[in-house]
N, C-alpha and C positions, 0 to 999 in steps of 0.2 A: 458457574454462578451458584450463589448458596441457596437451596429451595431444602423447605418444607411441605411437606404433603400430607395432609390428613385423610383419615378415611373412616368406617366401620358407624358413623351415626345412619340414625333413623328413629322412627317411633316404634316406641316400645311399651308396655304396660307396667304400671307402678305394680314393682316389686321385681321386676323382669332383670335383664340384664344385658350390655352391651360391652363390646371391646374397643375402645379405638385404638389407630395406628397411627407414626407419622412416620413417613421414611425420610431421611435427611440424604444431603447430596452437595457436593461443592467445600465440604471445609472439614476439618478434621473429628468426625462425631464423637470419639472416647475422650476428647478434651474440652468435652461442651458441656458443661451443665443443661439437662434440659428440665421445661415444667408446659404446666397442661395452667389452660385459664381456662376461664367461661365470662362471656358475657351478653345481655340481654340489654334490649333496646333501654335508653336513656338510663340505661345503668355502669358504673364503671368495671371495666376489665377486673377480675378476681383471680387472685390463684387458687386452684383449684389443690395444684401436687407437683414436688419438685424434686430432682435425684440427682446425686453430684456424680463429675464425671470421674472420680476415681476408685472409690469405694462401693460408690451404690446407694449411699445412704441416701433414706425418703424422709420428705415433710410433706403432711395434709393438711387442709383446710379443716378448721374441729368438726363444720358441718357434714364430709365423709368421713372420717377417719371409722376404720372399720369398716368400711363399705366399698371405698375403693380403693386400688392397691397400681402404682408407678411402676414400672420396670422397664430393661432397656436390653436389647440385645446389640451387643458393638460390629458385632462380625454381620449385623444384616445390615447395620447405623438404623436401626428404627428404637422409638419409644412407644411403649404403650401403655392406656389408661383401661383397668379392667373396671367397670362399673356394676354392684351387684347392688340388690335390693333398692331398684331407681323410686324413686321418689317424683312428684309432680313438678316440686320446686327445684328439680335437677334441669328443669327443662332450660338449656341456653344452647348458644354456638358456643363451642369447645375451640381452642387455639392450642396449638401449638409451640412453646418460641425453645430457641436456639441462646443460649450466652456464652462466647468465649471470651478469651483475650489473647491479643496479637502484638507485633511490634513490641517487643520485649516488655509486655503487659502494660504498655502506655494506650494499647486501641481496646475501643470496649466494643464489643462485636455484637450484636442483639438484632434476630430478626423471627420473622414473625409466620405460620403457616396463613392460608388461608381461612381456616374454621370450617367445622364439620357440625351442622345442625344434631342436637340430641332436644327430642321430644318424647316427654312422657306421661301419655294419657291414655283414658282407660274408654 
């Protein structure tokens, strides 16, 4: 079964820094597009950062850009979000998500980690 797994939050102090990871499992990871969201109570899911599964190429949300940085190693199937210079307003659950396509690109595949609490205060 396809699972996502997050991990590396906690509190940290503005300005500090955190790693997170997600490990994937169940479905093909160098064919998956993956992206990082956040989101806080009574607020909508946001993308945060997102890296295609051929090239590598990354998109940021303008509010990181410069600050944190997508990457994905295929040989472990994990993604990770390097978080540097955290900020207060960084503070959310972090997600995970998975997008491929299947079925001779008629099935759209989308599924979701858990979330990894990231708190940032001082």
């Amino acid at each position: 079964q396809v699972q996502l797994v997050e991990s590396g939050g906690g509190l940290v102090q503005p300005g500090g820094s955190l790693r997170l990871s997600c490990a994937a499992s169940g479905f093909t990871f160098s064919s998956s597009a993956m992206r990082w969201y956040r989101q806080a109570p009574g607020k909508e899911r946001e993308l945060v950062a997102a890296i295609s599964s051929t090239r590598g190429s990354t998109n940021y949300a303008d509010s990181v850009k410069g600050r944190f940085t997508i990457s994905r190693d295929n040989a472990k199937n994990t993604v990770y979000l390097q978080m540097n210079s955290l900020k207060p307003e960084d503070t959310d659950v972090y997600y995970c998500n998975a997008v491929w396509f299947s079925d001779l690109g008629r099935e759209r595949n989308d599924y979701w980690g858990q979330g990894t609490q990231v708190t940032v205060s001082s």
